[in-house]
N, C-alpha and C positions, 0 to 999 in steps of 0.2 A: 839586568836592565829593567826599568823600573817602566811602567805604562802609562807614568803621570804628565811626559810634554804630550802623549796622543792622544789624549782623554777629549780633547771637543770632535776630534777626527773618529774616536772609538764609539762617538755618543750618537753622530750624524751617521754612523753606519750602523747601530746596534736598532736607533730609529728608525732606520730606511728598511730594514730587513724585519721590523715588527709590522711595519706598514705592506709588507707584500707578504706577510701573512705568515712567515716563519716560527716557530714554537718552541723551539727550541731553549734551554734554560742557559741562559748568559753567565760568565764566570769571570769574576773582576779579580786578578792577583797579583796581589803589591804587598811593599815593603810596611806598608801602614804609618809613611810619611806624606800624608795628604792633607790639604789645605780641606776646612768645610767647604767652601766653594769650589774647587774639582768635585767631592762627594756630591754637590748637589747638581752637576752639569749628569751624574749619572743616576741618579734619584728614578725611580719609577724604570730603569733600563737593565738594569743588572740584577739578575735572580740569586747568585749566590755569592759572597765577599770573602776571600783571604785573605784577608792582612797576615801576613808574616811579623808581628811584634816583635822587634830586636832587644833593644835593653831600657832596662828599669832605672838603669842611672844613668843622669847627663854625664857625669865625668867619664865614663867608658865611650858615652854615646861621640863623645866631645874626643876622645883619645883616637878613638877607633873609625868614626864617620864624621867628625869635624862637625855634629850635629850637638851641639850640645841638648838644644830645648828638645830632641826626638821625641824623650819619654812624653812632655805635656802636648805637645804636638799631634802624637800619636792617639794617646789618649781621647783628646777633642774629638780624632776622628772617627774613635769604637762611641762615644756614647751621643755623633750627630742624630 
């Protein structure tokens, strides 16, 4: 399951709990099919990133997860 529809919900909680003073190091993990704009709703919030990178070619990306664009997609989202 992927954490990318709960991401303004994961952002307003990960906020609230820096705010009451929590310290703890935050850990985002996904699939590394992220919009820049998800990434940047968690910018300054998330201490450590896993993308899980699947594959390097659309045609697998495209057979396997009906994602064709994954790989540029994905890419975008390692060098926000």
């Amino acid at each position: 399951m992927s954490p990318t529809p709960y991401v303004p919900f994961i952002a307003k909680a990960i906020d609230r709990s820096k705010g009451k003073g929590i310290q703890i190091p935050f850990v985002y993990n996904s699939h590394a099919y992220e919009t820049v704009d998800t990434l940047r709703m968690l910018d300054g919030l998330i201490d450590i990133y896993l993308p899980d990178f699947k594959y390097w070619s659309g045609n697998i990306a495209h057979r396997l997860s009906h994602a064709q664009d994954y790989p540029p997609s994905a890419m975008s989202a390692f060098l926000k």
